[in-house]
PyMOL Python script that loads the backbone (N, CA, C, O; Angstrom):
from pymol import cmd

cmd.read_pdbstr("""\
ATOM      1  N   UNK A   1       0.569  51.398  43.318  1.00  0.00           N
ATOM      2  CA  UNK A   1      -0.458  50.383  43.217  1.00  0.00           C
ATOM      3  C   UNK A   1      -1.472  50.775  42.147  1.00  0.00           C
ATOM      4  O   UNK A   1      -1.873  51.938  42.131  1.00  0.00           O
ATOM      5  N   UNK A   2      -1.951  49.823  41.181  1.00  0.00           N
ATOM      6  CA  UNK A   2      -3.064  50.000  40.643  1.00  0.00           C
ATOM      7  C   UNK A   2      -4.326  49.605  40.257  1.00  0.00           C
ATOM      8  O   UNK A   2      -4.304  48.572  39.588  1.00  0.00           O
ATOM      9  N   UNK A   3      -5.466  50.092  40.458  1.00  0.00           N
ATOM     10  CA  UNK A   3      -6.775  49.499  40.931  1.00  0.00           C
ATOM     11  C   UNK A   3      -6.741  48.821  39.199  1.00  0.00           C
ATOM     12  O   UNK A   3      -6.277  49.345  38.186  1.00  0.00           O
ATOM     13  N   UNK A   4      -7.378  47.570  39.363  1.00  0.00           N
ATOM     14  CA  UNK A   4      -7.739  47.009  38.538  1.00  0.00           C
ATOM     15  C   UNK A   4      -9.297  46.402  39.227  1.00  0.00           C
ATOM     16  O   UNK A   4      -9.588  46.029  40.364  1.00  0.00           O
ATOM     17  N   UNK A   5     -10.132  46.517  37.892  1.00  0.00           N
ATOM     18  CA  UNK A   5     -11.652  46.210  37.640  1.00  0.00           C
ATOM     19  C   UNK A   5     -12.054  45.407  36.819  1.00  0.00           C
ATOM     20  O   UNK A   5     -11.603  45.240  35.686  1.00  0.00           O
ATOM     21  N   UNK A   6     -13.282  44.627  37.530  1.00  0.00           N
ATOM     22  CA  UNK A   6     -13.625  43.531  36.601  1.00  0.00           C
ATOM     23  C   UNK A   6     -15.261  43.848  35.997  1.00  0.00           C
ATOM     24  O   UNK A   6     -16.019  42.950  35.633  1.00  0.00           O
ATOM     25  N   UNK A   7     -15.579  45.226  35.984  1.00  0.00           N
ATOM     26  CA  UNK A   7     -16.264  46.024  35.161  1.00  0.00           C
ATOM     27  C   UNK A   7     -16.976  45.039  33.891  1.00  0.00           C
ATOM     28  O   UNK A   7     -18.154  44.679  33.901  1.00  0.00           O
ATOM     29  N   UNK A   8     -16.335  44.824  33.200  1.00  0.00           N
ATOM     30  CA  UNK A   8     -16.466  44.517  31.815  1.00  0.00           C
ATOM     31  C   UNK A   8     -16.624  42.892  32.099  1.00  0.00           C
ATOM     32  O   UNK A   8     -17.034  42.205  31.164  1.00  0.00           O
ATOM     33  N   UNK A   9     -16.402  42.444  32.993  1.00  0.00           N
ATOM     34  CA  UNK A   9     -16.643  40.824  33.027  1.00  0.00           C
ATOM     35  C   UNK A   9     -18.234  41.134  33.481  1.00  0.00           C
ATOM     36  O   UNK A   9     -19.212  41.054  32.737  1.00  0.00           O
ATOM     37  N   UNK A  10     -18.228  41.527  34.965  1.00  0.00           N
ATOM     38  CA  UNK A  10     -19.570  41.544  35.048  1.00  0.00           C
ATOM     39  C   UNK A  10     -20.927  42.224  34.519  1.00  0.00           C
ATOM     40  O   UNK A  10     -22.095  41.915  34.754  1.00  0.00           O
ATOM     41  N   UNK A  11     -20.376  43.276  33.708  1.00  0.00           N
ATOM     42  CA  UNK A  11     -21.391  43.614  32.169  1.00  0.00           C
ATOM     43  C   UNK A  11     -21.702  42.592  31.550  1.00  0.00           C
ATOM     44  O   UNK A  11     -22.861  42.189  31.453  1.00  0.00           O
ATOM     45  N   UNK A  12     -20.671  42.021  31.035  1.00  0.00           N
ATOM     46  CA  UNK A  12     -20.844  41.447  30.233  1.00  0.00           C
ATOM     47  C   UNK A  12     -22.088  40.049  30.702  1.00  0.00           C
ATOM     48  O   UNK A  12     -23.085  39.791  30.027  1.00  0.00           O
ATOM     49  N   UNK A  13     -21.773  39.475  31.715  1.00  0.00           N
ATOM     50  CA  UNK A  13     -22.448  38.312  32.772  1.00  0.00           C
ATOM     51  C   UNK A  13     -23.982  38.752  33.057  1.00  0.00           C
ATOM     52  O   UNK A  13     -25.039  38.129  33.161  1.00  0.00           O
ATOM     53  N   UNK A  14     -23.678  39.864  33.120  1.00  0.00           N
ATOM     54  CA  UNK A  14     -25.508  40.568  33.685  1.00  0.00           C
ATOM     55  C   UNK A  14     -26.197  40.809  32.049  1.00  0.00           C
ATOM     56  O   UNK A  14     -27.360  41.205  31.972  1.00  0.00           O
ATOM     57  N   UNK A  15     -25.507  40.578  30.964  1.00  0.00           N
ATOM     58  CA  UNK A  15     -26.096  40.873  29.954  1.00  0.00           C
ATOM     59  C   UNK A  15     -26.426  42.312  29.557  1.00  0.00           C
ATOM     60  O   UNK A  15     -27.392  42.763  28.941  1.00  0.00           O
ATOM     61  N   UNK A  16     -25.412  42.871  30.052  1.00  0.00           N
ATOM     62  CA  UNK A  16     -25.760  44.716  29.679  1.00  0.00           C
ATOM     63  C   UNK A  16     -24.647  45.040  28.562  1.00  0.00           C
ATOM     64  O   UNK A  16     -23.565  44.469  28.418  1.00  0.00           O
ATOM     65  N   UNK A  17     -25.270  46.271  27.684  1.00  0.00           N
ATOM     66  CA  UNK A  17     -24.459  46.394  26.720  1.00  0.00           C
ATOM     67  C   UNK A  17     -23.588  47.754  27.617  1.00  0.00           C
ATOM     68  O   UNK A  17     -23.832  48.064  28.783  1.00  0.00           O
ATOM     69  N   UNK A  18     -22.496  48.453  26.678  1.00  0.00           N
ATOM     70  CA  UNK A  18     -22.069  49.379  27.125  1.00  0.00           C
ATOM     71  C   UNK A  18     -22.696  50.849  26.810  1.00  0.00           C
ATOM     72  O   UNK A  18     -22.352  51.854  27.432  1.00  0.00           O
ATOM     73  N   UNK A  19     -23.478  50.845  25.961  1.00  0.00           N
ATOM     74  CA  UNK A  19     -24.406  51.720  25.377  1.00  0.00           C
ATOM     75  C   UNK A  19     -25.652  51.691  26.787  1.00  0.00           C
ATOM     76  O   UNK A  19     -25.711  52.564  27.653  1.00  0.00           O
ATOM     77  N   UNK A  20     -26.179  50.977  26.740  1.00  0.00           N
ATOM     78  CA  UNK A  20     -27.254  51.024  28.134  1.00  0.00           C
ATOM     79  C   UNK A  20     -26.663  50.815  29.347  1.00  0.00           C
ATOM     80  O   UNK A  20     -27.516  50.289  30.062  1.00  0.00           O
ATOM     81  N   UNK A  21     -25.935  50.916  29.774  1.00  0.00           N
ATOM     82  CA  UNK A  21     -25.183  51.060  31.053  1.00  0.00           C
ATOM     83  C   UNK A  21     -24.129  52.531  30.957  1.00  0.00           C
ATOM     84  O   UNK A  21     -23.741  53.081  31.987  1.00  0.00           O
ATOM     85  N   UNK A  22     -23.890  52.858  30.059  1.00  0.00           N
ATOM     86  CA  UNK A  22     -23.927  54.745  29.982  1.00  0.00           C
ATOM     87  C   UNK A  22     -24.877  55.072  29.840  1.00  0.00           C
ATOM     88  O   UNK A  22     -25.101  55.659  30.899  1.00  0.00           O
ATOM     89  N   UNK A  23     -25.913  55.171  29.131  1.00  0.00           N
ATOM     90  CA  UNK A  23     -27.349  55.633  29.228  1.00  0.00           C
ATOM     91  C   UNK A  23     -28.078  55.469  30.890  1.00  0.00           C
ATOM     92  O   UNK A  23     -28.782  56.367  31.352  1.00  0.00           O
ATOM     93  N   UNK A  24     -27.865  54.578  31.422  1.00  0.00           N
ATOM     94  CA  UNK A  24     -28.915  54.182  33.222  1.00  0.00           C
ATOM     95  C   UNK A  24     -27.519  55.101  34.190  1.00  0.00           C
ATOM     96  O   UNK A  24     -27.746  55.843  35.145  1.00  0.00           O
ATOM     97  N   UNK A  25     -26.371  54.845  33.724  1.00  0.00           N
ATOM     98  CA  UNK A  25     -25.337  55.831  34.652  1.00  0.00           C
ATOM     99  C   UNK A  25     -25.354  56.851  34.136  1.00  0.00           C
ATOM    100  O   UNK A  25     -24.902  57.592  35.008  1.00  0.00           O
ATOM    101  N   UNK A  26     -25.626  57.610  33.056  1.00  0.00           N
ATOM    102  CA  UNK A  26     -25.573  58.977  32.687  1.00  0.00           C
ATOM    103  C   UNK A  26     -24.147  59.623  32.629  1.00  0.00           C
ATOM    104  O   UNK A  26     -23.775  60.707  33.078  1.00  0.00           O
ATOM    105  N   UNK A  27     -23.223  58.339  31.729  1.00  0.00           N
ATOM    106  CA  UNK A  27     -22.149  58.465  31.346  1.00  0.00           C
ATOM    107  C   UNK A  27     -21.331  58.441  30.177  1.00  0.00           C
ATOM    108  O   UNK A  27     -20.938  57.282  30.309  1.00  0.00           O
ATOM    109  N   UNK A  28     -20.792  58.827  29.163  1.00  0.00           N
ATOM    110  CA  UNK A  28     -20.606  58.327  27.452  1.00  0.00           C
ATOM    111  C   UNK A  28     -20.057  57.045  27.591  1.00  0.00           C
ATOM    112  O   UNK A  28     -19.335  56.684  28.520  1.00  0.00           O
ATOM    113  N   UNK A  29     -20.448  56.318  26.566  1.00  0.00           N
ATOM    114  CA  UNK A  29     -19.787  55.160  26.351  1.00  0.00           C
ATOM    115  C   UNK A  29     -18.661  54.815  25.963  1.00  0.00           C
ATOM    116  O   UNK A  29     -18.470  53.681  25.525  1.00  0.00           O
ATOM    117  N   UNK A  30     -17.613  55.809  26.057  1.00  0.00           N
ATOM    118  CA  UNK A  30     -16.543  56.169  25.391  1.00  0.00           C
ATOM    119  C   UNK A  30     -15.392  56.531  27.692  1.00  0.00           C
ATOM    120  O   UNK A  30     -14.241  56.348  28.089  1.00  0.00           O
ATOM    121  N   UNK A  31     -16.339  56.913  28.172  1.00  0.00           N
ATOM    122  CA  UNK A  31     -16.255  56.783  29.475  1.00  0.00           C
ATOM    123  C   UNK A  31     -15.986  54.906  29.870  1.00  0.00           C
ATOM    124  O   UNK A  31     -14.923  54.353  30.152  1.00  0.00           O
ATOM    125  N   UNK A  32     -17.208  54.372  29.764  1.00  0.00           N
ATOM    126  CA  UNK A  32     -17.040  53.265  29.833  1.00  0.00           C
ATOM    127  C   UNK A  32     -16.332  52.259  29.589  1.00  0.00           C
ATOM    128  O   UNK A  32     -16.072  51.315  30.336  1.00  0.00           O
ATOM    129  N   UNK A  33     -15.948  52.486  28.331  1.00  0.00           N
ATOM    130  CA  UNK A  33     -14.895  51.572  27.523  1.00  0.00           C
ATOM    131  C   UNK A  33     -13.267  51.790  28.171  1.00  0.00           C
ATOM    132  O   UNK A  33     -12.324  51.017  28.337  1.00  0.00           O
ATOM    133  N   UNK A  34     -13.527  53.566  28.489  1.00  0.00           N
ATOM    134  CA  UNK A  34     -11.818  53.579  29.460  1.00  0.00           C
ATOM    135  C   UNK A  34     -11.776  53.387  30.641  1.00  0.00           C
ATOM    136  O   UNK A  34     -10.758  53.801  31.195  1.00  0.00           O
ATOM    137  N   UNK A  35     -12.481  52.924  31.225  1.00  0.00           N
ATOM    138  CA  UNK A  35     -13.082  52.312  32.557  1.00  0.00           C
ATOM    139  C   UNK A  35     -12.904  51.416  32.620  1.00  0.00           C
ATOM    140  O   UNK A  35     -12.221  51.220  33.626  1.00  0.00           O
ATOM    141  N   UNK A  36     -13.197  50.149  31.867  1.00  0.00           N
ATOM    142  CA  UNK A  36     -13.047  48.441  31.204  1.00  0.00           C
ATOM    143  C   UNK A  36     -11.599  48.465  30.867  1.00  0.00           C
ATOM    144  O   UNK A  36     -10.948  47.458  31.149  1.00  0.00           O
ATOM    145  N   UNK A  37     -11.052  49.390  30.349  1.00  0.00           N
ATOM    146  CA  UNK A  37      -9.600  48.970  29.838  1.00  0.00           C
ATOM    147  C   UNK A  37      -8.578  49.247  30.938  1.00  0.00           C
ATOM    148  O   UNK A  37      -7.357  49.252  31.096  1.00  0.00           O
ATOM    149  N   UNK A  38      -9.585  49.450  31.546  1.00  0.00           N
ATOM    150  CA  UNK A  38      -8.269  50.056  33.061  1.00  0.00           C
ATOM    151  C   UNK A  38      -7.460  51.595  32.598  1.00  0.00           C
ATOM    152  O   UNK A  38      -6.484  51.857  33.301  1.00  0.00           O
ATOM    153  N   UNK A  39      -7.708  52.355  31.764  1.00  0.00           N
ATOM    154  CA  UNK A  39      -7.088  53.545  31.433  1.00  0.00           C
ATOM    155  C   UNK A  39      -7.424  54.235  31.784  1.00  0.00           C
ATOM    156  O   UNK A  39      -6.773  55.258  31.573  1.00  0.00           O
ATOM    157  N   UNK A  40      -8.596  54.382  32.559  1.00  0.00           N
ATOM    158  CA  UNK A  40      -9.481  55.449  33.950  1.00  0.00           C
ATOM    159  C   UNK A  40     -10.090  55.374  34.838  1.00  0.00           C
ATOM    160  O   UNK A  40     -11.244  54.949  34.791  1.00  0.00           O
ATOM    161  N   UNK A  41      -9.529  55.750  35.896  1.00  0.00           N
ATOM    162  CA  UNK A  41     -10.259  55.418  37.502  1.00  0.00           C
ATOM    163  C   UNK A  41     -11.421  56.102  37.311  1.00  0.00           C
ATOM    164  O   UNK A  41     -11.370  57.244  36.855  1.00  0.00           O
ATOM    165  N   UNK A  42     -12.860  55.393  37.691  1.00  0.00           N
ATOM    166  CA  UNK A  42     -13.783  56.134  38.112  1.00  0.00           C
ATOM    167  C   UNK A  42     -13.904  57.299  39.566  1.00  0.00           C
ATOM    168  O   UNK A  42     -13.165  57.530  40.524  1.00  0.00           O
ATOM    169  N   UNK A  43     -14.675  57.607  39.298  1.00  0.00           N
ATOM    170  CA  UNK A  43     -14.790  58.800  40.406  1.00  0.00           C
ATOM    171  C   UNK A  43     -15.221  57.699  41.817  1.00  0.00           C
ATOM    172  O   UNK A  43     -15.768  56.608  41.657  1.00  0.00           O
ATOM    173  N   UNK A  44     -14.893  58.188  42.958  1.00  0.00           N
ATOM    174  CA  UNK A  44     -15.678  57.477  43.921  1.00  0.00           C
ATOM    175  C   UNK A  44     -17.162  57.496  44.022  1.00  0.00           C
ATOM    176  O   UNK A  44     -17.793  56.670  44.681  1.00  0.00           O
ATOM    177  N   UNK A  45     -17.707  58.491  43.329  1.00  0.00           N
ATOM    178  CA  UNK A  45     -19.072  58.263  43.405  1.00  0.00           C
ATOM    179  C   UNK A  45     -19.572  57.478  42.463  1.00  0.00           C
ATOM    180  O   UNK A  45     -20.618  56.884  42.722  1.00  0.00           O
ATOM    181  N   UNK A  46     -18.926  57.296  41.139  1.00  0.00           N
ATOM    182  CA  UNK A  46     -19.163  56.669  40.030  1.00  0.00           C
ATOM    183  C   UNK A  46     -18.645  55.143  40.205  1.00  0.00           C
ATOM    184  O   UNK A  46     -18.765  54.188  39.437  1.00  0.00           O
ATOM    185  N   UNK A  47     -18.218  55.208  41.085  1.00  0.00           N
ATOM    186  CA  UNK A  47     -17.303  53.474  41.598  1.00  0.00           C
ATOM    187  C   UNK A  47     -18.723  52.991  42.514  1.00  0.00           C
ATOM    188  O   UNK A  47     -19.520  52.062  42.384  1.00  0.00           O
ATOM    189  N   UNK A  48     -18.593  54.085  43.460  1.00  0.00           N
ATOM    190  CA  UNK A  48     -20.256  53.507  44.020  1.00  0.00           C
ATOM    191  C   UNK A  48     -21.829  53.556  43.141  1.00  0.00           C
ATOM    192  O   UNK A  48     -22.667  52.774  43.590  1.00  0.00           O
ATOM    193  N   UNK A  49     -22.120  54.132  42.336  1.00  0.00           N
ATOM    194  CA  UNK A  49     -22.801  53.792  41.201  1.00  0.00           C
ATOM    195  C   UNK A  49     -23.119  52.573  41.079  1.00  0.00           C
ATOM    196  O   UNK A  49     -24.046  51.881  41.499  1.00  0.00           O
ATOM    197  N   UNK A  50     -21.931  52.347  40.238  1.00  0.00           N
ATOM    198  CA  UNK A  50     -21.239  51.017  39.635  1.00  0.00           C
ATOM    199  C   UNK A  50     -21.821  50.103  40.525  1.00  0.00           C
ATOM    200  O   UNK A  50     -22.743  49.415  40.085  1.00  0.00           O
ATOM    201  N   UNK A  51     -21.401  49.935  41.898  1.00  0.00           N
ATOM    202  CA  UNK A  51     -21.455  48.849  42.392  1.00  0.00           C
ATOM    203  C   UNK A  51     -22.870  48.616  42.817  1.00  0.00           C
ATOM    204  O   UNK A  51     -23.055  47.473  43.234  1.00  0.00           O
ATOM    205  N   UNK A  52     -23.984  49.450  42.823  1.00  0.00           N
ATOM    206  CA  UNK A  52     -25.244  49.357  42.896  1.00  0.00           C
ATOM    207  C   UNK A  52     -25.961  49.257  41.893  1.00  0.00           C
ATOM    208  O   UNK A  52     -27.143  48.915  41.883  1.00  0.00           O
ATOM    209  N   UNK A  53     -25.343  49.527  41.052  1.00  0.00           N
ATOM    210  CA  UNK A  53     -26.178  49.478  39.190  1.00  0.00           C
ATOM    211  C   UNK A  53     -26.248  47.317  39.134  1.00  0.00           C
ATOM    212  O   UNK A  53     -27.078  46.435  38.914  1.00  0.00           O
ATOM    213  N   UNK A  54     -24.860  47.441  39.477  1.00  0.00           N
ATOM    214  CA  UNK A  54     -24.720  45.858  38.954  1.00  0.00           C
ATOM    215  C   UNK A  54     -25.119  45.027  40.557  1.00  0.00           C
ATOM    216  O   UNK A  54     -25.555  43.877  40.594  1.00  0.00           O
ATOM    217  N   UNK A  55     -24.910  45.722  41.572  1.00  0.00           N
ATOM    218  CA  UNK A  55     -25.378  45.270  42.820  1.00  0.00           C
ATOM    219  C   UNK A  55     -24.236  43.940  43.494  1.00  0.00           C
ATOM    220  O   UNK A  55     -24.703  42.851  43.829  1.00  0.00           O
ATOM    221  N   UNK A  56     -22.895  44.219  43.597  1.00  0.00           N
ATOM    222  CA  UNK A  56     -22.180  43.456  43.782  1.00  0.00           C
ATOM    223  C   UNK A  56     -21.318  44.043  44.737  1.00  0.00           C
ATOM    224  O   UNK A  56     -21.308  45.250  44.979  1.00  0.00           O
ATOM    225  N   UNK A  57     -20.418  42.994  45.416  1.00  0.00           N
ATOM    226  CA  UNK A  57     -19.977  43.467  46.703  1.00  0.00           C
ATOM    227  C   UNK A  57     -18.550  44.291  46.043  1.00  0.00           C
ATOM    228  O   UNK A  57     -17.889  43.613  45.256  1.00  0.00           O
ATOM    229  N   UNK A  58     -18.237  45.198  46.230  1.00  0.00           N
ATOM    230  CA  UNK A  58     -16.788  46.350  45.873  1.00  0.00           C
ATOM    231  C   UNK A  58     -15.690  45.600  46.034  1.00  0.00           C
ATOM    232  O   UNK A  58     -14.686  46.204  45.658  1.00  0.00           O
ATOM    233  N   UNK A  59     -15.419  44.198  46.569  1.00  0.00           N
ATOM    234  CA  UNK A  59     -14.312  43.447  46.323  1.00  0.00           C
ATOM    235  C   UNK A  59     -14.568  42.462  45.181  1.00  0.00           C
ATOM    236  O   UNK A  59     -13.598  41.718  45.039  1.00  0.00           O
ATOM    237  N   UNK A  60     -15.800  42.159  44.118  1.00  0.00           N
ATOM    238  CA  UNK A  60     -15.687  41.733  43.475  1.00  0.00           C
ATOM    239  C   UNK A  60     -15.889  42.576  42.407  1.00  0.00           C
ATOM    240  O   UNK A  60     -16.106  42.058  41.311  1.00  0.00           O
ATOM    241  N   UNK A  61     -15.850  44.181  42.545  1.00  0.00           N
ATOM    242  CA  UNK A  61     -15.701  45.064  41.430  1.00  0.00           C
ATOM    243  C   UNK A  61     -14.069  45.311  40.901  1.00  0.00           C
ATOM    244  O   UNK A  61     -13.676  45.432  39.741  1.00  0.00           O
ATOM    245  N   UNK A  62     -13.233  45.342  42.242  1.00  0.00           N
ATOM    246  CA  UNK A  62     -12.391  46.474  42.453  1.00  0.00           C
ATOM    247  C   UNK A  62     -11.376  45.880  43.238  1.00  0.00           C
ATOM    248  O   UNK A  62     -11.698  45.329  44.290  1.00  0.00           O
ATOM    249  N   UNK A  63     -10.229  45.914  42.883  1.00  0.00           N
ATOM    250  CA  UNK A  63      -8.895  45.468  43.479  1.00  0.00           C
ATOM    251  C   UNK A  63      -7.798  46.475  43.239  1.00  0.00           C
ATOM    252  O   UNK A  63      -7.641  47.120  42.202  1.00  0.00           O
ATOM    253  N   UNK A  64      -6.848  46.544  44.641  1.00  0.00           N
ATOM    254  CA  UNK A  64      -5.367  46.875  44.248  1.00  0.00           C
ATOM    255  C   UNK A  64      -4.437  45.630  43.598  1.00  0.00           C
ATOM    256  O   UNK A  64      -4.542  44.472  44.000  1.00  0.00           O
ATOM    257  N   UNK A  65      -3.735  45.946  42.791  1.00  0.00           N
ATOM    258  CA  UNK A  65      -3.039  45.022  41.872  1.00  0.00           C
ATOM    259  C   UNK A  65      -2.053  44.229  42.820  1.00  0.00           C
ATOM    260  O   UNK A  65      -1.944  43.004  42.750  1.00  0.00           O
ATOM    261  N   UNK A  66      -1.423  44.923  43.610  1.00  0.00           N
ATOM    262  CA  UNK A  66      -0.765  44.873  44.554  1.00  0.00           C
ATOM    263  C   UNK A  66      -0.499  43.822  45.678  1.00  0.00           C
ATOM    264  O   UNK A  66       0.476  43.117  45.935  1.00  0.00           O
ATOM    265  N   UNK A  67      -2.106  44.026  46.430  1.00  0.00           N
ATOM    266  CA  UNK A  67      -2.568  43.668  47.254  1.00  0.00           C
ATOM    267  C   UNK A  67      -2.909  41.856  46.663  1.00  0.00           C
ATOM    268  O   UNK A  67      -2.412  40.845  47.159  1.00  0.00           O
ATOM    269  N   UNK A  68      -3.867  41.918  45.520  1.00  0.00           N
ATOM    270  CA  UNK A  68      -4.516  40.904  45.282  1.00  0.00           C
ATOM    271  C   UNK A  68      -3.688  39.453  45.447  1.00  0.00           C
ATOM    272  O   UNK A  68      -4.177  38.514  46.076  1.00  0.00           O
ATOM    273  N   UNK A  69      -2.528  39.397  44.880  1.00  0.00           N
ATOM    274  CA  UNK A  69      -1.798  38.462  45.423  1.00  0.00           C
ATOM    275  C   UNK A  69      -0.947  37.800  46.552  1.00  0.00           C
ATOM    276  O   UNK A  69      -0.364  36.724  46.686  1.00  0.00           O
ATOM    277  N   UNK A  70      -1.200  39.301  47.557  1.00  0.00           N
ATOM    278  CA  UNK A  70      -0.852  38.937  48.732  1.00  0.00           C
ATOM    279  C   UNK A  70      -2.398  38.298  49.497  1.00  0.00           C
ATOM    280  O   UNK A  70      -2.081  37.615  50.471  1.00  0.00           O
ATOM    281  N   UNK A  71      -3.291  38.327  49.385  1.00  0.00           N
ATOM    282  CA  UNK A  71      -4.359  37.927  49.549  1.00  0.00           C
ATOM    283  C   UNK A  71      -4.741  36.530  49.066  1.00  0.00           C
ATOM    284  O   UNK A  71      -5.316  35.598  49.629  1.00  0.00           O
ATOM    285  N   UNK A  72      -4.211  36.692  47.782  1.00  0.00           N
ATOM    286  CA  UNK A  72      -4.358  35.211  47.292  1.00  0.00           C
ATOM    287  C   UNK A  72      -3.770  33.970  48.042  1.00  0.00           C
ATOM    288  O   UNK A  72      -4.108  32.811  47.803  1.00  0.00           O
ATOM    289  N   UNK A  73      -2.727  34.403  49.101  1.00  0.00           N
ATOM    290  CA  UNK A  73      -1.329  33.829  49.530  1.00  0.00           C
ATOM    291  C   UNK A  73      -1.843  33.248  50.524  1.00  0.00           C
ATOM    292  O   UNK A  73      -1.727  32.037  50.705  1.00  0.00           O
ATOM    293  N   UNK A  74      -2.515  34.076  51.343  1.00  0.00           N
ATOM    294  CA  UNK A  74      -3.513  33.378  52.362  1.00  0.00           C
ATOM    295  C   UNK A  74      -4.104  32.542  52.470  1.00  0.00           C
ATOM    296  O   UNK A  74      -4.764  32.382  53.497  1.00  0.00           O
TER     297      UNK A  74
END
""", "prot")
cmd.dss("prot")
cmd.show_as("cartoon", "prot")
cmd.util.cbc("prot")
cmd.orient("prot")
């Protein structure tokens, strides 16, 4: 299974760049960008970060790829 994130949608929506959202997480922006591309799982603490930086519920951060369409089915 693989977690896929919608990171980079809701940056983008809240109006944050990726430069100041590594700077307030105390992360490189080079972190960030492989985070958005799906080429690196954040840490669990950095997933919870995340979801308090932007303040959104962890099912609209964060999905199993897997799962999501069995969910959808429902």
């Amino acid at each position: 299974m693989k977690v896929i994130n919608h990171i980079k949608e809701i940056r983008l929506k809240k109006g944050v760049t990726q430069v100041k959202m590594a700077e307030d997480l105390q992360i490189t922006r080079q972190t960030v960008n492989a985070i958005e591309k799906n080429k690196y799982n954040p840490s669990l603490e950095l997933a919870l970060k995340l979801i308090q930086y932007f303040n959104v519920p962890i099912e609209e951060m964060f999905y199993l790829e897997e799962t999501r369409g069995k969910k959808d089915e429902k």
